[in-house]
C-alpha positions in Angstrom: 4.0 -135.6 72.8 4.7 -139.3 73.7 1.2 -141.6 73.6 0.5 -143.5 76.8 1.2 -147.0 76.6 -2.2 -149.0 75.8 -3.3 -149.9 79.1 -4.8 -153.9 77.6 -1.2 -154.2 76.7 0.3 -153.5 79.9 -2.7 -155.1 81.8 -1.2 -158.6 79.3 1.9 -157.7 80.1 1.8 -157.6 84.2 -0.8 -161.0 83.6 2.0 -162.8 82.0 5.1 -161.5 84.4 2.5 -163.0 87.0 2.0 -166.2 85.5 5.6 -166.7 84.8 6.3 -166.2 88.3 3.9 -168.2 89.6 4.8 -171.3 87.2 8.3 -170.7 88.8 6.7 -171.1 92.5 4.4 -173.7 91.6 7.9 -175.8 90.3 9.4 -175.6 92.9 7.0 -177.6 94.8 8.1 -180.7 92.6 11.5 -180.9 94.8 12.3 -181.8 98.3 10.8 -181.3 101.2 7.2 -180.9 99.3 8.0 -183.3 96.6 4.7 -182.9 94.6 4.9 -184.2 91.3 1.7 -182.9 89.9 3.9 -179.1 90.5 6.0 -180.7 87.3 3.8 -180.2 85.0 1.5 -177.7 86.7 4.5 -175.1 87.1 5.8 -175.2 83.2 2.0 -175.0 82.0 1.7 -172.0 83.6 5.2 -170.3 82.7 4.1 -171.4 79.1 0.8 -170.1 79.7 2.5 -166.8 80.2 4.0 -166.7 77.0 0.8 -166.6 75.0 -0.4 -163.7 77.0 2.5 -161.4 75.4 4.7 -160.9 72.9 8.3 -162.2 73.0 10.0 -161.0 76.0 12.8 -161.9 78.0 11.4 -160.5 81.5 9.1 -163.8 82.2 11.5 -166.4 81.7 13.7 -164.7 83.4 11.0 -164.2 86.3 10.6 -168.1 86.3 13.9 -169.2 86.4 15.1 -166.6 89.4 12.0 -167.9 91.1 12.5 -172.0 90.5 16.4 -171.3 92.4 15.6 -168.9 94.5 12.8 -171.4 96.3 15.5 -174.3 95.8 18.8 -172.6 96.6 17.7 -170.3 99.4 20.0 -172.7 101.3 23.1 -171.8 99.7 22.9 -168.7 102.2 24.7 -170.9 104.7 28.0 -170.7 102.1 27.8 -167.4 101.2 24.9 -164.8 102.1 24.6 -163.8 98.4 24.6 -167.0 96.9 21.3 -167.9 96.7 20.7 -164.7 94.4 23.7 -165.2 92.4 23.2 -168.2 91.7 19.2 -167.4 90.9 20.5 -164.6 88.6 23.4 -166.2 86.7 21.3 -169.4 86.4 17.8 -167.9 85.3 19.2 -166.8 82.5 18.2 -169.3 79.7 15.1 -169.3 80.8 14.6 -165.7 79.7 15.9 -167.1 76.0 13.1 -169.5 76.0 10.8 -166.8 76.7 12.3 -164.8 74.0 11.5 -166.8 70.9 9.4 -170.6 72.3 5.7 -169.9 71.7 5.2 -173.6 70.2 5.0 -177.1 72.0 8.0 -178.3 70.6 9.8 -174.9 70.8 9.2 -174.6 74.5 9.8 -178.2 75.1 13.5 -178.0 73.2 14.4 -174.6 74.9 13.6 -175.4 78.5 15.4 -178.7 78.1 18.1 -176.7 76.5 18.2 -174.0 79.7 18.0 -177.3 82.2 21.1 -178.9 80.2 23.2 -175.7 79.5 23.3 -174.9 83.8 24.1 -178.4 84.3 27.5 -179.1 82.1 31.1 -177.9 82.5 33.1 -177.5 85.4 30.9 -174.9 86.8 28.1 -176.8 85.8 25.2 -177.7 88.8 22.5 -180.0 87.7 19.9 -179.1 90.0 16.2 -179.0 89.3 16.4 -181.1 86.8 12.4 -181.4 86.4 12.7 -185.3 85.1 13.8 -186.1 88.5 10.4 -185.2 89.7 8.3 -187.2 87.1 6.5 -190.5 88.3 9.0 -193.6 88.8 7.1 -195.7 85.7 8.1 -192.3 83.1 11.4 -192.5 84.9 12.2 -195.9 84.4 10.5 -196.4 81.0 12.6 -193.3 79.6 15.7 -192.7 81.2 17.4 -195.7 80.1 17.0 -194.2 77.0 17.9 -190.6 77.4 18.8 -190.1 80.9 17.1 -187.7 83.1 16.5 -184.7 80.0 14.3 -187.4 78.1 12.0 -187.5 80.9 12.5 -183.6 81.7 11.5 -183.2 77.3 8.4 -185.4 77.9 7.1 -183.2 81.0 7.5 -180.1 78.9 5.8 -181.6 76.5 2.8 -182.3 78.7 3.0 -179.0 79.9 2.6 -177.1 76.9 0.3 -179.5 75.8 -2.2 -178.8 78.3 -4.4 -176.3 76.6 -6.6 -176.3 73.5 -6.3 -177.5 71.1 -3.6 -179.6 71.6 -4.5 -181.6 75.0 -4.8 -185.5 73.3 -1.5 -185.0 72.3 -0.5 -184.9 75.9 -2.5 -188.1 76.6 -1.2 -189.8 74.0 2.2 -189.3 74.6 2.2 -190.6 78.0 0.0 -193.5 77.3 2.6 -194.4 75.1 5.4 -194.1 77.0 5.2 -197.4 79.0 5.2 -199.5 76.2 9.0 -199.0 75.7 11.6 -201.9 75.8 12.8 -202.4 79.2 16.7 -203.1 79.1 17.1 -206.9 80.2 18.1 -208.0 83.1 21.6 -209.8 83.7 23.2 -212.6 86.3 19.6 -211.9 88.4 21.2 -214.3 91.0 24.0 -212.6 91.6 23.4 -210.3 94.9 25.8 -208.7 97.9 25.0 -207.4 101.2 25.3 -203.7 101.3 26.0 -202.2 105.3 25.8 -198.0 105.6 27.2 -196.1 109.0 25.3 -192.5 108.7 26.8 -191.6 111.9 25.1 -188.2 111.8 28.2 -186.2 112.6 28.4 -182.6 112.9 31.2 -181.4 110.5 32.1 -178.5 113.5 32.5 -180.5 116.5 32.7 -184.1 116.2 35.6 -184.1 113.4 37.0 -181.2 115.0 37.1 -182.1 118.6 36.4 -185.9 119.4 38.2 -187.9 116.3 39.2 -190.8 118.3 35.3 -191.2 119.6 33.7 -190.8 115.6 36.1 -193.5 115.3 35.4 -195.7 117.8 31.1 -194.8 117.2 32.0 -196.1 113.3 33.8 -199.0 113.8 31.2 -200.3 116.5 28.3 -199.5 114.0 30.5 -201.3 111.5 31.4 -204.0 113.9 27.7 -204.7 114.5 27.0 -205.0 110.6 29.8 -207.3 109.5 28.2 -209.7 112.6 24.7 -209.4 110.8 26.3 -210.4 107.3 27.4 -207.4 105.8 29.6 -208.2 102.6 30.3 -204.5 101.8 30.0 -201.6 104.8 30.3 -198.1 103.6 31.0 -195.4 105.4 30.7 -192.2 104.7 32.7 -188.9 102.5 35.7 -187.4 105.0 34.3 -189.4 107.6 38.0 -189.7 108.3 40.2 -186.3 108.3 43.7 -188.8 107.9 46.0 -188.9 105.0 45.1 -192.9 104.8 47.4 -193.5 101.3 50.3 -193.5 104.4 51.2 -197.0 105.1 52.4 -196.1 108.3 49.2 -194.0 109.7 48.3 -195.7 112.5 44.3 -195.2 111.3 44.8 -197.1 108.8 46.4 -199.9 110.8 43.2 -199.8 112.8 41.2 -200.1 109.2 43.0 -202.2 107.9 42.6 -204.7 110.9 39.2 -203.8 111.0 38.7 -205.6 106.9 41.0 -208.1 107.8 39.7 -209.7 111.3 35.6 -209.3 110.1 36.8 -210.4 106.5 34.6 -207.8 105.0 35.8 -205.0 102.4 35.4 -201.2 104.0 34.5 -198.4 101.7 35.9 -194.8 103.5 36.0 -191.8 102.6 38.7 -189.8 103.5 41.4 -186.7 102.4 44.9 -188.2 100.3 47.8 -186.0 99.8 49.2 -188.5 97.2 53.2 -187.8 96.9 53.1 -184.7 98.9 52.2 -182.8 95.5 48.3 -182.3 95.8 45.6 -182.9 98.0 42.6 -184.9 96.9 39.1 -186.1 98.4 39.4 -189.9 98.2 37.7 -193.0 99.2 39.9 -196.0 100.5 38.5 -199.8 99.8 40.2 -201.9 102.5 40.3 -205.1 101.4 40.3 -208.3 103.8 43.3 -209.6 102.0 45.2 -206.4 103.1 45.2 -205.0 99.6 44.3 -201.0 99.9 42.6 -199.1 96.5 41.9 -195.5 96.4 39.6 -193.1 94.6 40.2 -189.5 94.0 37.2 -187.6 93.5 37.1 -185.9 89.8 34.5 -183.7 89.7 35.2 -181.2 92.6 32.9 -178.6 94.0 33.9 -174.7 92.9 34.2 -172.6 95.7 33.7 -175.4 97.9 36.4 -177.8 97.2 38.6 -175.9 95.4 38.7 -171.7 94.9 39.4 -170.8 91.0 41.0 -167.3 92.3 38.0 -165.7 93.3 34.9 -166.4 95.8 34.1 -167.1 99.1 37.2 -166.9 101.6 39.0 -170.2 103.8 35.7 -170.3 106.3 33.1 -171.0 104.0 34.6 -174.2 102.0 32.0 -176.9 102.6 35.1 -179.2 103.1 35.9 -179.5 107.1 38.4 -177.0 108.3 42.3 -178.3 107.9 41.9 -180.2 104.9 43.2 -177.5 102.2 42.3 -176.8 99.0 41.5 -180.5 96.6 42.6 -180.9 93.3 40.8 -183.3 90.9 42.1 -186.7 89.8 43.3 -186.8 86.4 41.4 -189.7 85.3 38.4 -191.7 86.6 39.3 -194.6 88.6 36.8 -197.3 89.6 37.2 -200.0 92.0 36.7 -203.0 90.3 33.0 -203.6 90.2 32.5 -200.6 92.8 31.7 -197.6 90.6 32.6 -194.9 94.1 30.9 -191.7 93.3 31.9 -188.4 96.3 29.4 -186.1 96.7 28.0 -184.1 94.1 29.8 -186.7 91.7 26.4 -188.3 91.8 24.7 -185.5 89.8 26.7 -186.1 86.9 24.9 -188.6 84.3 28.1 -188.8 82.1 30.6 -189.2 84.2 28.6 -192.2 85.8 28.1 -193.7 82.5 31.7 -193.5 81.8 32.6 -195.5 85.1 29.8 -198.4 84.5 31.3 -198.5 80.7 34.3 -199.7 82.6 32.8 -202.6 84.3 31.0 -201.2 87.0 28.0 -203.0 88.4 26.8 -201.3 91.5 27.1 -197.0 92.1 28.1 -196.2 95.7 27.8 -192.6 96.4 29.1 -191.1 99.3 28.2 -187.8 100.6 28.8 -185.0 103.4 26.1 -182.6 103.4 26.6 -181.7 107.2 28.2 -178.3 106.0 24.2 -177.2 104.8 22.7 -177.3 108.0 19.0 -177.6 106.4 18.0 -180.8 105.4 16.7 -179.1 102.1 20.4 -179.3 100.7 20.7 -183.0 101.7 17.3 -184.1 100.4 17.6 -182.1 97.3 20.9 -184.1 96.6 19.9 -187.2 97.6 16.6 -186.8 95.2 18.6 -185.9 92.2 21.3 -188.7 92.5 18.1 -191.4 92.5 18.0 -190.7 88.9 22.1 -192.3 88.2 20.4 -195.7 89.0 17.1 -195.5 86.5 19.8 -194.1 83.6 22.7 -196.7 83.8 20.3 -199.4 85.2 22.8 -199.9 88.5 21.5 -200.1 92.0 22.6 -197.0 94.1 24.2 -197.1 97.4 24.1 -193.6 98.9 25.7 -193.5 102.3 25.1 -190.0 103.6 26.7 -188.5 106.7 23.6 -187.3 107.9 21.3 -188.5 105.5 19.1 -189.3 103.7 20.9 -192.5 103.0 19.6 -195.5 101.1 19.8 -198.5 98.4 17.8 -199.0 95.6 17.9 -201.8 93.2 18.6 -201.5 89.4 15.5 -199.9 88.7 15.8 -197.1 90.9 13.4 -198.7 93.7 14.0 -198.2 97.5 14.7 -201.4 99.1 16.3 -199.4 102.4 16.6 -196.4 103.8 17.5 -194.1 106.5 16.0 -190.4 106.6 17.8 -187.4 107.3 19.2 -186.0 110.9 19.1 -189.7 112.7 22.0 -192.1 113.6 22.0 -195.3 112.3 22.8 -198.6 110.2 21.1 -200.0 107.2 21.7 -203.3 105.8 20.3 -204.6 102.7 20.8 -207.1 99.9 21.3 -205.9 96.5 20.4 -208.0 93.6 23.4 -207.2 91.0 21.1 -207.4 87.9 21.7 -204.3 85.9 22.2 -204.3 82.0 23.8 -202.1 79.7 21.4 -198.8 78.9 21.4 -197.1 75.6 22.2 -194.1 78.1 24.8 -195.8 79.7 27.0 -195.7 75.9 26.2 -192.4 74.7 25.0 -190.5 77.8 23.9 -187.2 77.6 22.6 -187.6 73.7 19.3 -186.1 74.8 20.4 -183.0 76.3 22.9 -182.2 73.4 20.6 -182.6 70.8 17.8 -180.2 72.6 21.3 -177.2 73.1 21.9 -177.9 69.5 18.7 -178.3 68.5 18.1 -174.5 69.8 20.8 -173.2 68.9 19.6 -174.0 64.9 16.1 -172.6 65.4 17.4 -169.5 67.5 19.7 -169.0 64.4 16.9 -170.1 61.6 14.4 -167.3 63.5 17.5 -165.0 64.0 17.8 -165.0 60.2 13.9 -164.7 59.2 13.9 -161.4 61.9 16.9 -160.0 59.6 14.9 -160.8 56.4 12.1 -159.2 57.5 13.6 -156.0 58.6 15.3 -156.1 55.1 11.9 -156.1 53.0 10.3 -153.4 55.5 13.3 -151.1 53.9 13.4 -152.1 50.6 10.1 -152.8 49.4 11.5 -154.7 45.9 12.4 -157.2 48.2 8.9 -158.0 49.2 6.7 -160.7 47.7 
């Protein structure tokens, strides 16, 4: 006859699937709209919590990671109806390897840094809920210079698991440590320009569909009304313009070219190219007021959304508007002189930022279309994780969003303007151009290699000791 299971075990068991599922909820208070940052350490606590209740099991990471995406991709529903749980099932699934073998503070701390890193790289890679990105500015700007947003994310999981007896001064002392790292310092602190953003607050369906020539008209007034007030930049926003604007002869770009020209300000647009006839890209154009034209393609595209790899989600559901075909990447990284341009979800990407500011840029402009959402979760989400590009390269941000948030901060990763999400408007702010050269900025992403690696040597050392172990249980000689 089979024994019953022993009902304290599964009474631990269920009390740890609990916890874990509650540290998962409790996380995903730390992003937008609630935007708690107390839930960034209270939500790990309680996953890690969980894994002292049990033994080592993938079920409660698991539980906490489908959780965490589920409460911050539930949006995603608009693309596809299935997406939010794909995405909450594919992506959970490091977590459940933490679970599996992290039972110390530095074991847990490594592997959830590891799981947050892993989702986040390759082309497929989608750095949300990145927990760093919730901690208190003063962490954020005393470590990310350093080691970019997983630095901070380590030092919260540290806290976390740090928490309960006996442990809980090293959790004190840690943070009471952290602000008494070397700030990187300032350069040219008098050198400053006048930043102008349109968010026109367009709806992707019906104004670029159906009234081009008025979004037009509504932009360049806005941008009119900017240059008058001393803008020495204006930015507008990503496929704010559905043209093929590489065409010399397109009469839009006439009209924006004009536009730089007469007001003798530069205009940053974004818009579709279709460079040679070959491929279509999602570019921005800088129109110069000496007539001189740039162009950047975007090089980190969207999967799915941007471009279909030969499977997914049909023609309707590309978060692109309708008309502008599929977008290939660009080949190489191209920034505009001292304008480091970054489309979309370009912004998430730590590296490929620190690549373009290793090239000589000194302020990040990221532009953005998150109409396709239609939840302002998406576009607050994305805005919130982007904030972190500044604190890691030192840069001020511009983030010029169709229809919001949009703002500026300076190279500390301060807001010095902004404009919140659903409204029509202009900003108009001076940015100080004072930004040095991060230790993140020349090796970027150190941190969150070191933490997959890192794992990946202890999962293998622990792999190995299991194997012994099993070994001696056979063959008793081999015990001692």
């Amino acid at each position: 006859m089979r024994s019953s299971p022993d009902v304290p075990l599964v009474i631990k068991s269920f009390r740890a699937l609990a916890l874990a599922t509650a540290g998962g909820a409790v996380t995903v208070l730390a992003f937008p709209p609630f935007s708690v940052p107390l839930a960034a350490v209270a939500g790990p606590a309680l996953f890690f919590l969980s894994l002292r209740k049990t033994r080592p099991r993938f079920l409660p990471g698991y539980l906490f990671g489908v959780t965490l995406f589920l409460g911050t991709l539930w949006w995603t529903a608009e693309f596809l109806s299935v997406a939010p749980f794909l995405l909450a099932a594919l992506l959970a699934l490091p977590y459940g390897l933490v679970s599996l073998w992290a039972r110390g503070p530095l074991g847990f701390s490594m592997g959830m840094l590891a799981a947050e890193f892993l989702h986040s790289i390759g082309p497929f890679g989608l750095p949300w809920n990145t927990i760093g990105s919730a901690a208190p500015r003063f962490l954020q700007a005393a470590v990310a210079p350093w080691s970019g947003v997983w630095g901070v994310s380590f030092l919260l999981y540290w806290v976390a698991s740090n928490l309960f007896p006996p442990r809980r001064w090293l959790a004190a002392a840690l943070v009471l440590l952290v602000p008494f790292l070397p700030s990187p310092a300032p350069s040219s602190p008098s050198a400053s320009i006048a930043v102008g953003i349109v968010q026109g607050n367009f709806s992707n369906e019906n104004d670029y569909q159906y009234r081009p020539t008025e979004v037009l008209r509504e932009l360049l007034s806005s941008g009119k009304r900017l240059a008058d007030s001393g803008a020495e930049l204006i930015v507008w926003t990503e496929t704010v313009i559905l043209e093929y604007l590489e065409e010399p002869r397109n009469p839009v770009r006439k009209v924006l070219e004009e536009f730089a020209q007469s007001n003798g300000v530069p205009l940053l647009v974004g818009a579709p190219s279709f460079p040679g006839h070959r491929e279509k890209r999602n570019s921005v154009f800088l129109f110069r007021p000496d007539g001189e034209v740039l162009r950047y393609d975007k090089y980190h595209l969207v999967p799915f959304g941007e471009y279909l790899p030969g499977w997914g989600p049909d023609e309707e559901h590309r978060l692109i508007p309708e008309g502008t075909g599929d977008f290939s990447p660009a080949l190489v990284i191209t920034p505009l002189g001292d304008l480091a341009p970054l489309i979309c979800y370009e912004g998430m990407f730590g590296g490929l930022v620190a690549e373009e500011v290793r090239r000589g840029a000194r302020i990040l402009i990221n532009v953005s279309n998150d109409a396709w959402a239609r939840h302002r979760s998406e576009a607050e989400q994305h805005a919130f994780f982007t904030r972190m590009r500044s604190l890691e390269t030192a840069r001020p941000l511009v983030r010029a969003g169709n229809v919001g948030p949009s703002f500026v901060t300076d190279s500390r990763g301060r807001i010095l303007g902004e404009l919140p999400y659903g409204k029509a408007g202009t900003l108009l702010v001076r940015v100080p151009l004072d930004g040095a050269r991060t230790f993140f900025a020349r090796f970027p992403d150190w941190f969150g290699w070191l933490s997959l690696f890192g794992t990946a040597f202890f999962l293998t050392i622990r792999g190995l000791e299991a194997e012994t172990n099993s070994r001696n249980v056979k063959n008793p000689r081999f015990q001692y």
